[in-house]
C-alpha positions as CSV (number, residue, x, y, z in Angstrom):
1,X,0.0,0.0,0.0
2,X,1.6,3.2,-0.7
3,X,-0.1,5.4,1.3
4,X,1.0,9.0,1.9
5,X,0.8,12.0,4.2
6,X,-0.9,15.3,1.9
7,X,-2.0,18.0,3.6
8,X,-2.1,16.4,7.2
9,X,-4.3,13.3,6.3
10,X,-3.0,10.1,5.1
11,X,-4.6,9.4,1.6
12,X,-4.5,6.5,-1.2
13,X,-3.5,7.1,-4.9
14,X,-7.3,6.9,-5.8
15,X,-8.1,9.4,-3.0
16,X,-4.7,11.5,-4.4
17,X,-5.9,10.9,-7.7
18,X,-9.5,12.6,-7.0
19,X,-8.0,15.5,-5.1
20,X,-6.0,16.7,-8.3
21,X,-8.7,15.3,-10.6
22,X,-12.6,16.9,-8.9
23,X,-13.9,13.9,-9.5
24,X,-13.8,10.3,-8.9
25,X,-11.5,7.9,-10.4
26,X,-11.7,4.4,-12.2
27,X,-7.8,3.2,-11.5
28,X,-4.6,4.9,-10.0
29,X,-1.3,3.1,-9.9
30,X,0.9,3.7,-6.3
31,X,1.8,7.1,-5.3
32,X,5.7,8.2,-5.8
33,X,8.2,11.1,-5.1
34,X,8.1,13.5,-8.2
35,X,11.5,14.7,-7.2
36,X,10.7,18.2,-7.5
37,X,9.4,21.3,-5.4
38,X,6.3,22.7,-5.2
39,X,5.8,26.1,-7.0
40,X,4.1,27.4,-4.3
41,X,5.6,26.7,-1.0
42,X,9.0,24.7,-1.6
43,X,7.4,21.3,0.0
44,X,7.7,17.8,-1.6
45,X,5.6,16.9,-4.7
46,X,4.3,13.8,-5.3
47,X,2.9,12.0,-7.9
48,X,0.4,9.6,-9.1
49,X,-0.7,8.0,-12.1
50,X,-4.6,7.2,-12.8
51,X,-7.2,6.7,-15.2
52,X,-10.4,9.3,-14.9
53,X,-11.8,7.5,-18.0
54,X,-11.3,4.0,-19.7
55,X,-9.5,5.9,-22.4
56,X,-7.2,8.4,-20.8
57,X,-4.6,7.9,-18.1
58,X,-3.4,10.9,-16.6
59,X,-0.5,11.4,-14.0
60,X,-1.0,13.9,-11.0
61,X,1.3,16.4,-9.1
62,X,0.3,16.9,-5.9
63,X,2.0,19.2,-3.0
64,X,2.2,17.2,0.4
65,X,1.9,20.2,2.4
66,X,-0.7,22.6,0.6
67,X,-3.1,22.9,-1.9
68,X,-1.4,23.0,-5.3
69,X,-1.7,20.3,-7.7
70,X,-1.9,20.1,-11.3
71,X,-2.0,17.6,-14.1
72,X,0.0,16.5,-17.5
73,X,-2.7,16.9,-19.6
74,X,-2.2,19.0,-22.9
């Protein structure tokens, strides 16, 4: 289980997944360290991988300690 800390509560990569995404998720892969800053506050960024939709997979970037997060979507 690769469950992290983000903003103070321990979440899964689907729960990540929906925090960056608004919405539910179908399937997110395990949550890892993006090896980079946020843009925000300097904390660690992690990331996940998921799919929203049976045809799109999408990887997230979320901050562990605020509320940034964005997506690779075009």
């Amino acid at each position: 289980m690769s469950n992290r800390v983000v903003e103070g509560r321990m979440v899964t990569p689907e729960k990540l997944a929906e925090l960056v995404e608004g919405d539910s998720v179908m399937d997110a892969e395990p949550i890892e360290d993006a090896d980079r800053e946020c843009p925000d506050c300097g904390g660690d960024v992690i990331s996940v991988g998921y799919m929203p939709s049976v045809t799109e997979f999408v990887t997230a970037y979320k901050c562990q300690e605020c509320s940034w997060g964005e997506t690779d979507r075009e």
